[in-house]
N, C-alpha and C positions, 0 to 999 in steps of 0.2 A: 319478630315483626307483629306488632299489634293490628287486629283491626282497622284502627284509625288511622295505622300506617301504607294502609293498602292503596298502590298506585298503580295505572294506567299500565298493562304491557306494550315495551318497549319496539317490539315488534308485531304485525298484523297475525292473525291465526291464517289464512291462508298461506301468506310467504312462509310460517313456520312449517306450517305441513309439506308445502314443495320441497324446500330446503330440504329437510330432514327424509322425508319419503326419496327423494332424487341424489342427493346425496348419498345413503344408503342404496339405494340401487345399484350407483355408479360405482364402489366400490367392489361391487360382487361381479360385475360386467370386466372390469380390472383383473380382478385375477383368476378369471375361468380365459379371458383370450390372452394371457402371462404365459399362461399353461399351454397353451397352444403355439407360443412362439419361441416356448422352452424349448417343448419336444422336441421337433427336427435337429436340434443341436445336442442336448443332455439325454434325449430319451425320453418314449413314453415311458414312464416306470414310477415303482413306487414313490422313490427317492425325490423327483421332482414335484410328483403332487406334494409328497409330506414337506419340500422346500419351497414350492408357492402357497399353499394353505400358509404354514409356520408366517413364511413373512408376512401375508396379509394380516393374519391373528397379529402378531407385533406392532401391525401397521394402526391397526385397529385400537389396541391396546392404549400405544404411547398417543395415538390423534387425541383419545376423546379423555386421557390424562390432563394432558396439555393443553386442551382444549377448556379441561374444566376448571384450570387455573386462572388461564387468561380471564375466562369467565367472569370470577369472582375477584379481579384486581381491576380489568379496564370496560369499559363501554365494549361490546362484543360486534356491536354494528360499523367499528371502524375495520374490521379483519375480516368480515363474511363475503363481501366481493372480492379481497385478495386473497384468500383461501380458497374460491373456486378458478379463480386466474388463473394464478400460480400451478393449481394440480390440473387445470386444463391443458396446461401447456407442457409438462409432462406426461402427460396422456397423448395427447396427437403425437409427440417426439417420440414414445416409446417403439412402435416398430422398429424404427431406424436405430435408435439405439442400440436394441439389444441385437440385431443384425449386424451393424457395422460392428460391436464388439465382437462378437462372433468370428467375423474376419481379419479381426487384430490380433499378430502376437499367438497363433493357434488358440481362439478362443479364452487366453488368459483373463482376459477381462470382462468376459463372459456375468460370471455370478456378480460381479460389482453392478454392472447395467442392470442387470434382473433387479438385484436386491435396492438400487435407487430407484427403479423403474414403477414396481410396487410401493416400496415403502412409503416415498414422500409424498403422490397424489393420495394412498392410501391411511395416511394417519391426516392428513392436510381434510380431506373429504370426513374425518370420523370427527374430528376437533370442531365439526359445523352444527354437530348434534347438543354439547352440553354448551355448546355458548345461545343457539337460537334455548334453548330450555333456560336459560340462567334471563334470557330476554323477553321470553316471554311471561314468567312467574309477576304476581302480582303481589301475592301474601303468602308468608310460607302457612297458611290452613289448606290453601291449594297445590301444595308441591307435589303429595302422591300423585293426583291426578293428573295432574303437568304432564310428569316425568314418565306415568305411567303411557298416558296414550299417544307421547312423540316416541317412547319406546316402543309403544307397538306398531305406530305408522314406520318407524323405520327398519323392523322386522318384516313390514310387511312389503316393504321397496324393494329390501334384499329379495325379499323372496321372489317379488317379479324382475330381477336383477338375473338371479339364475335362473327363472325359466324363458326369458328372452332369450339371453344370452345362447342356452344351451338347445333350446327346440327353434328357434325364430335365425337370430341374427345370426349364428355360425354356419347353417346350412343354404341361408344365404347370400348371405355379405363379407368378402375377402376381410381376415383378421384385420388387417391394416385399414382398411376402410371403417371399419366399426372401430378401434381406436380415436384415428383420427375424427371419426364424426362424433364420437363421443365428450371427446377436447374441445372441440368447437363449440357444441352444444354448452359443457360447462363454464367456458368463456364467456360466451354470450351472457349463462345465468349470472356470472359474476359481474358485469358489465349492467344488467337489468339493478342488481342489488345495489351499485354506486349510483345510480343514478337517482335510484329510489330514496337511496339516502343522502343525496346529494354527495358526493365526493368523487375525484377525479381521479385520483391516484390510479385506483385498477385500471380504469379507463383506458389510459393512456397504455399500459402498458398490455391490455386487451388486444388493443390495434395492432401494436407490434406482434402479438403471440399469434393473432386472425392470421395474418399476412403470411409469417413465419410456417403456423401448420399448414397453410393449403399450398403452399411451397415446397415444402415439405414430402405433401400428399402427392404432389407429382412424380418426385423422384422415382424411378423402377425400383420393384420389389425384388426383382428376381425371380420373378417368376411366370410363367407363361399363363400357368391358372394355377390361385388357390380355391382349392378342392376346399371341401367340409370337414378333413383332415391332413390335409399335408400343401405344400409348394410343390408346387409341381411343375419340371420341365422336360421337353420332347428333347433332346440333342439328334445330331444327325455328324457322320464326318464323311469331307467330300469324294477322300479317295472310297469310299462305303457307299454311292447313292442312296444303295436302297434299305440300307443298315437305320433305324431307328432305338436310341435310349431313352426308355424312360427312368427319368431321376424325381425321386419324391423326397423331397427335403435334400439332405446330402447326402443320399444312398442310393446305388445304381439298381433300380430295382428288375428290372427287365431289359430284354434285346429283341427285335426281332426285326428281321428282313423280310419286308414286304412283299420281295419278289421268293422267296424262297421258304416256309416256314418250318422246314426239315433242319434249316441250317440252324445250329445250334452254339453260343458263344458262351454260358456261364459254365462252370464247373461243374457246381451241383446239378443244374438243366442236363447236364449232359450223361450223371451218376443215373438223375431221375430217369431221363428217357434208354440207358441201360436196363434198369431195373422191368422197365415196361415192354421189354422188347427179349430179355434174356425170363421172364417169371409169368409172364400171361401168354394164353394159346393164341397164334396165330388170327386171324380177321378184327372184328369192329370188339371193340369194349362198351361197357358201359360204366361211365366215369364219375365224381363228384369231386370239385376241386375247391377245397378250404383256403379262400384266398384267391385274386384276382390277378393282379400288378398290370404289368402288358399281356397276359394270358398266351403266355408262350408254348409253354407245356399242351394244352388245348388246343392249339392251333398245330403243334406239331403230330398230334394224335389223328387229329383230323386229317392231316394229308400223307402222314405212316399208315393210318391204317382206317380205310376208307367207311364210312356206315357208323364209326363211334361216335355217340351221343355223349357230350359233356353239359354236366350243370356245371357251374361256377355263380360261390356263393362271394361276393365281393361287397363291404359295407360303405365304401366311401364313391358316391355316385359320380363324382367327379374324375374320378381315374375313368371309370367306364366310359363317360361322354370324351374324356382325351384318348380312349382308345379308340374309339369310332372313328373321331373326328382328325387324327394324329396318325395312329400305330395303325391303321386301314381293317380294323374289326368287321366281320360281319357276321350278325348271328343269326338263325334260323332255328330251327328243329333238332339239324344235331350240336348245336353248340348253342346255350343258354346261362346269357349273364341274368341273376337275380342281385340286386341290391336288396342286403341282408346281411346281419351277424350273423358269421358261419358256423355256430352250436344252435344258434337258433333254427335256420335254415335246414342243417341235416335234421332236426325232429319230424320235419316234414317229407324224407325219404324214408318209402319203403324199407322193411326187414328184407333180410337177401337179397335185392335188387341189382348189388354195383359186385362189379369186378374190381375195382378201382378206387382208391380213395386217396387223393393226392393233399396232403397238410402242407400249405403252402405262405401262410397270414402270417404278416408282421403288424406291430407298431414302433417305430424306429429299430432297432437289433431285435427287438425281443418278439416271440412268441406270446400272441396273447392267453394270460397266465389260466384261462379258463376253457382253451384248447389244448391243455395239456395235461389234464386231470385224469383218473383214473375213470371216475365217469362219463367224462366226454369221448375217450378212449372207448369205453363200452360202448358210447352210441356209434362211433364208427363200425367198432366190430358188428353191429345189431344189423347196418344197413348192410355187408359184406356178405356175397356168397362163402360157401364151405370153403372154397380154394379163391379167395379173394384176398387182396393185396391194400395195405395200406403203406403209404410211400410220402417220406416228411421230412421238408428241409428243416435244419437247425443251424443256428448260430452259438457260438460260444466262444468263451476265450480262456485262456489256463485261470483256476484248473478243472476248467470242464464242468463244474458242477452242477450246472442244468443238464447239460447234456447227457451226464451220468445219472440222473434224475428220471429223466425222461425216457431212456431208455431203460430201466426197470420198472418204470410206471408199466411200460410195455410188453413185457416181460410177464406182470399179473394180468392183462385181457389178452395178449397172445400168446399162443405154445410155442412160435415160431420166432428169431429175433433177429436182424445180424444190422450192422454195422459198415458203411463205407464212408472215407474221410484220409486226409493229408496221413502220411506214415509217421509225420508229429502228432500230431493229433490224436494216431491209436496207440500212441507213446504214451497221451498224457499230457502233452505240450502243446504252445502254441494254441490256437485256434482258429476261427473262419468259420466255415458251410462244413456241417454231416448231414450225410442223408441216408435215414434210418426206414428196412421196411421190416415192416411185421404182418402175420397170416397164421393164418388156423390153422394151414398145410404147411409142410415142409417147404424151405427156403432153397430154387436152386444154386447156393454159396457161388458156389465152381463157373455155375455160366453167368451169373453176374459179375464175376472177376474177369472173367473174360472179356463179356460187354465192354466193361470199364475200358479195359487196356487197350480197345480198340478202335476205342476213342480217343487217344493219346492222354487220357488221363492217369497220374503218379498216384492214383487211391489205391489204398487195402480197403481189405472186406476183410473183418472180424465178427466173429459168432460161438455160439456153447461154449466152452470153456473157457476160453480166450478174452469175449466180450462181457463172461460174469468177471471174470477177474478185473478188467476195465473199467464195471459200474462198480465194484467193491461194495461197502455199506452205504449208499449213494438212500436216501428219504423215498417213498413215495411221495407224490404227489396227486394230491385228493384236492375236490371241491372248501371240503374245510380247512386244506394245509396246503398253498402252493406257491413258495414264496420263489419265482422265479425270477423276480425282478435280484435280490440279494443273493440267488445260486448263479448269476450271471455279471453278478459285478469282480475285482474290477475288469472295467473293459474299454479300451480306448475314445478318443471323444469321436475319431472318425474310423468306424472300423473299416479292415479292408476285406472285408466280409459283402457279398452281394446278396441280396432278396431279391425274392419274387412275388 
């Protein structure tokens, strides 16, 4: 194109920049709350970020390919209001989608909803970028600069895309509700761009989609409150009055009975408050609990053994406000909920201070993979008296390979180890809840078996010789190497494994 060929852009510089800036936004807002509606089903874990990243990157890919063809064959102003239509309306549908697949068929059809869910608003939103650039060029002596600064306005959309999303909109706005308000928003844009260009087409089908999401948006979630990381619901059953479950996504995370907080219903709750009753001296402790849920364990320390102070470092502040306001919480002086990442958290306890240190944090099945390291392990040991006790639920499933992990992670910061879990389990088989302590001091084995079985639980307790054979050549697990998410696959889509 010559000079004297140079013609009038096809589109305004402002609409270019919203377009392109908002569009790019709403792409990165797409698959950080993806992520979020994954998890409770697949797992926080590596696998699922690397399988919503991947698809967005693809989505991204094939949008702004296809995008750039259309481009350079038809008028790009007749597709820029049905291209945000269209991925609007995908957008507001996505909760529900990938929920009701969820419940379909055990999840079989799970990863198809995901992978429509992203893909198509996701390459539909990227295809907005090389057609508004192919609309706006006048000569190509200006195409670097064109290409250049809608490239970097839409660098810089993403970028506030992910920090909305991740500091702003998740900690306060239920996933679903940002979806949905997000569809509507794109609708509308798509509805403003037919208009502007005179055309009907979107239009019409705008109104249907309007109608469609805030219909939509009524439906029950399922949930009583989403939290800033999970769904969350109280359950209660009637012959129980006073029995209280908290369920965070689809995992029974805690129990407790508000009339009674001695009474104890999970497995491992029951290993733990063994281990605490057969391994520490008589009167009040002083505790630090890695990990919130319904704060069972806490609650039962407190009314076992009267004058114990617990911290409890717990990150997602919405379980706390459902504890209060649900599971009958009350804190003071000796029982202290902080909202906080609990590696972060313990740097701010005291060297020797605790008797006690209960590892207790999930993100779906798994242990978050940076409470499990050999240095996170040394800051427990740091905060522990001489004769103090670290006591930590795990999950796993055959064949055990975090589990085996983790317990000789433990093994280099403590002299002390042992092992209690199902009689499959110290097999080698199967899987569910271990709950592993470790101490500077000798372990007492013998009255923690005892504990156990007096509680009517079927656990062995393995240790020295027994429990090296157990962990075999099992990895450490370090800050630099801890791939816990892969030493814990495979493992069912709903384990029958409970957290706390």
């Amino acid at each position: 194109m010559r000079k004297s060929d140079r013609r009038e852009p096809r589109i305004g510089a402002r609409t270019a920049v919203a377009l392109v800036f908002g569009c790019s936004a709403a792409v990165l807002v797409v698959e950080i709350v993806s992520l979020r509606l994954l998890a409770p089903h697949l797992g926080l874990t590596l696998e699922t970020s690397t399988l919503v990243i991947g698809l967005a990157l693809a989505a991204i890919a094939a949008g702004s390919w296809l995008g750039g063809r259309w481009a350079d064959e038809h008028d790009g102003r007749a597709v820029l209001g049905l291209l945000l239509v269209v991925s609007g309306a995908v957008v507001a549908a996505t909760p529900f989608l990938v929920r009701g697949a969820a419940g379909l068929a055990g999840g079989a059809f799970l990863l198809v909803a995901a992978g429509a869910s992203i893909i198509v608003p996701g390459a539909l939103l990227s295809a907005v970028h090389p057609v508004v650039t192919a609309l706006r060029l006048s000569t190509l002596e200006e195409t670097g600069s064109v290409v250049g600064r809608l490239s970097g306005l839409g660098t810089a959309g993403a970028i506030l895309g992910t920090v909305l999303t991740g500091f702003v909109l998740v900690s306060r706005v239920p996933v679903t509700w940002i979806m949905v308000g997000l569809g509507v928003l794109l609708v509308v844009g798509g509805v403003a761009v037919e208009v502007g260009s005179r055309r009907g087409l979107a239009g019409t089908a705008a109104v249907v989609t309007v109608v469609g999401g805030l219909g939509a948006a009524l439906a029950p979630s399922g949930c009583d409150v989403e939290t800033k990381y999970h769904c969350a619901v109280v359950t209660s059953d009637p012959e129980r009055p006073t029995e209280r479950v908290l369920v965070l996504d689809d995992l029974r995370h805690s129990t407790v009975d508000l009339a009674d907080p001695t009474k104890l219903e999970f497995a491992y709750v029951k290993a733990l408050a063994a281990a605490t009753g057969s391994q520490l001296p008589e009167g009040a402790v002083r505790a630090h609990h890695l990990g919130g849920g319904g704060l069972t364990l806490p609650r039962f320390l407190a009314a076992e053994r009267p004058g114990t102070v617990s911290t409890v470092s717990e990150i997602d502040p919405g379980v706390v406000t459902l504890d209060t306001e649900r599971l009958g919480l009350r804190t003071g002086p000796d029982l202290r909920v902080r909202v906080e990442d609990a590696r972060v958290g313990l740097r701010a306890v005291g060297s020797g201070t605790l008797d006690l240190v209960v590892g207790d944090a999930f993100g779906g099945v798994s242990v978050p993979w940076h409470l499990t390291t050999r240095e996170a392990l040394t800051d427990v040991r740091r905060v522990l008296t001489d004769d103090g006790l670290y006591a930590a639920n795990l999950i796993d499933h055959e064949p055990l390979g975090f589990a085996r992990a983790e317990v000789r992670t433990l093994g280099t910061v403590f002299d002390h180890v042992a092992l209690a879990a199902t009689p499959a389990a110290t097999r080698g088989e199967g899987g569910g809840n271990l709950v592993v302590l470790a101490s500077a001091a000798p372990i007492d084995v013998a009255g923690w078996r005892a504990a156990i079985a007096a509680r009517d639980l079927d656990w062995e307790v393995i240790d020295g010789a027994a429990l090296e054979a157990w962990v075999g050549d099992s990895p450490v697990l370090t800050d630099d190497h801890a791939p816990v998410d892969q030493l814990l696959t495979p493992y069912p889509p709903r384990a029958p494994a409970t957290v706390g």
